[in-house]
C-alpha positions in Angstrom: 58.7 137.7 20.7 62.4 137.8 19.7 64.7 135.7 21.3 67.2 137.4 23.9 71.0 136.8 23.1 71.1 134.8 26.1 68.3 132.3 24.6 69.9 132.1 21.6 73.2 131.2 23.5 71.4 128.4 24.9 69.7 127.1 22.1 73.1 126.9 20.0 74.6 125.0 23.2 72.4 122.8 23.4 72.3 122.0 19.6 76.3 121.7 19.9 75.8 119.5 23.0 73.1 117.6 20.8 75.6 117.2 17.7 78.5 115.7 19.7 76.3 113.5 21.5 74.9 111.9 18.9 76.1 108.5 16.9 76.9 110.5 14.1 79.8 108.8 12.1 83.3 110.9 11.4 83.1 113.3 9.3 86.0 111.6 7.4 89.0 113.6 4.8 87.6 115.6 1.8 89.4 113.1 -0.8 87.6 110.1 0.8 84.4 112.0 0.2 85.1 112.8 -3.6 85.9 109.4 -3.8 82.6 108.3 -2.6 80.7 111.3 -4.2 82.2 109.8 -7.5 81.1 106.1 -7.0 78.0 106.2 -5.7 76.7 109.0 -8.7 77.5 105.9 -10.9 74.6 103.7 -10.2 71.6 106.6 -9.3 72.8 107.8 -12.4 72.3 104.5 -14.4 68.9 104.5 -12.4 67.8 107.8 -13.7 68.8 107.7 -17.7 71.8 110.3 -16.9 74.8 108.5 -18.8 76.6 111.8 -19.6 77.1 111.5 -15.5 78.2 108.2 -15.3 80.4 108.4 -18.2 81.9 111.6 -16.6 82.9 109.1 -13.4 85.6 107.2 -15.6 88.9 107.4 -16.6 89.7 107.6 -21.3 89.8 104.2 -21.0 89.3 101.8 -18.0 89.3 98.1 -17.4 85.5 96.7 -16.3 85.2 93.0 -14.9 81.5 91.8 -14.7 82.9 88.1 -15.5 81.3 86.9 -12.1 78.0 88.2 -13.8 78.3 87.1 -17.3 81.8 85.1 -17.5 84.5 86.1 -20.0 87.5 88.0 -19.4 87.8 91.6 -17.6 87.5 94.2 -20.6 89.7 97.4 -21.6 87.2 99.8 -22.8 85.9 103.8 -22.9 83.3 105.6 -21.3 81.4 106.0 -23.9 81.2 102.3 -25.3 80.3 101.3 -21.4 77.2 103.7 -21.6 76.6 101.8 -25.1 75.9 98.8 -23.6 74.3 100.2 -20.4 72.1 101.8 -22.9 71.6 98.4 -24.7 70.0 96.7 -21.6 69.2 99.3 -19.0 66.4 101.4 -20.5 64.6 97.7 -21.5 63.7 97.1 -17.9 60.8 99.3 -16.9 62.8 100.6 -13.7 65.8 99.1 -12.4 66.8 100.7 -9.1 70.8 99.4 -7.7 71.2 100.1 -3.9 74.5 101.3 -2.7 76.0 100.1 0.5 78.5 101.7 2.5 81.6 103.0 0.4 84.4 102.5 2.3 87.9 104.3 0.8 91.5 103.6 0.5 93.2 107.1 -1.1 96.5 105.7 -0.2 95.8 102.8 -2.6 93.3 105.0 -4.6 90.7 102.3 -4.1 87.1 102.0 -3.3 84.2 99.5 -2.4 80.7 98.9 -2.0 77.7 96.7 -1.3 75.6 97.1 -4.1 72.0 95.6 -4.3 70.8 95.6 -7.9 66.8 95.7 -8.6 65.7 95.3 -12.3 62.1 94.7 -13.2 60.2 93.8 -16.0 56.2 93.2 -15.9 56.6 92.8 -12.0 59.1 90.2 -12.4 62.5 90.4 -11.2 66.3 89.8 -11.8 68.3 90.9 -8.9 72.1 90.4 -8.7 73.6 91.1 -5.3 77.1 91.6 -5.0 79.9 94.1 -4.2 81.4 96.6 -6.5 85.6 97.1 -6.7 86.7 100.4 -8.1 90.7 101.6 -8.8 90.4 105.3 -9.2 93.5 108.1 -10.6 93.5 111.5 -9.9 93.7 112.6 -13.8 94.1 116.4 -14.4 92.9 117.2 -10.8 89.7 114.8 -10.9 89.2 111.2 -9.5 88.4 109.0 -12.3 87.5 104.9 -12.1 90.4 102.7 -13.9 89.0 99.7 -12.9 85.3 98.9 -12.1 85.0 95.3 -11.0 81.3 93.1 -10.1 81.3 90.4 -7.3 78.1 88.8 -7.0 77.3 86.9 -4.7 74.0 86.3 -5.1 71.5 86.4 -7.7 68.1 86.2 -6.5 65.1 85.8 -9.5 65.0 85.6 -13.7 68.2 86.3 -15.4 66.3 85.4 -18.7 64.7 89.0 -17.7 68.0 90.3 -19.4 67.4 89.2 -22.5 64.1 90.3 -22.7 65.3 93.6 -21.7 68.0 93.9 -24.5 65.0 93.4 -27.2 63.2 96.2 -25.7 65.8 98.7 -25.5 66.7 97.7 -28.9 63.8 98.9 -30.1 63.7 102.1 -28.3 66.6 103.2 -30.2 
């Protein structure tokens, strides 16, 4: 049986009425979600082996600061040498999965952040650095770009010395 115009009326006001009752957070501004579109394809693309994506999510050259992870001094550097070292490390681990928190945005200060929950494994041992991510972004020729991609951890939860072993094994994958 087809449903009469004034069903259909019905059904699309109560599916309105269900839409603004719900807990359903704003929508937010378009910018805010390229912005977040941008910075959380960085990590799920990591995750999946899809550097040309991640690489796509930074500015020609960018500064990166993992010195709460590995010490040393914040580092000017290019996309492509980033996906270097991901590449030097990342495929060692048999699969590494980083959870992204919420992204909140700044676009008047072109800045982002997010809880990020790191999972790498390795025989079914772990290394897990928890932490937030800091990113500076630029609109360059029409496109938001990182210019600064900063680690906080605040916790590291299991075997660091998985690293290591994970740098041999990607080694010799390439």
């Amino acid at each position: 049986m087809k449903p009469t115009l004034s069903a259909v009326a019905v059904l699309s006001a109560l599916a309105t009425s269900a839409v603004a009752d719900s807990k359903l957070p704003p929508a937010g501004e378009p910018e805010e979600a390229a912005i977040r579109t941008l910075v959380s394809s960085i990590p799920l693309a990591v995750d999946r082996a899809a550097y040309d994506l991640a690489e796509a999510a930074f500015a020609p050259e960018f500064v990166i600061d993992y010195t709460s992870l590995w010490g040393g001094e914040p580092a000017t550097m290019t996309p492509s040498a980033l996906m270097d070292a991901w590449r030097g490390i990342v495929p060692g681990f048999d699969v590494t999965w980083h959870e992204l928190g919420p992204v909140s945005v700044t676009v008047s200060g072109n800045t982002a952040t997010a809880f990020v929950d790191g999972r790498h494994w390795i025989d079914g041992e772990l290394w897990r650095p928890v932490g937030n991510y800091y990113w500076d972004l630029q609109r360059i020729e029409g496109s938001w770009l990182v210019t600064r991609m900063e680690f906080d951890m605040t916790e590291e939860i299991g075997d660091r010395a998985l690293t290591a072993i994970a740098m041999q094994r990607a080694a010799s994958q390439n």
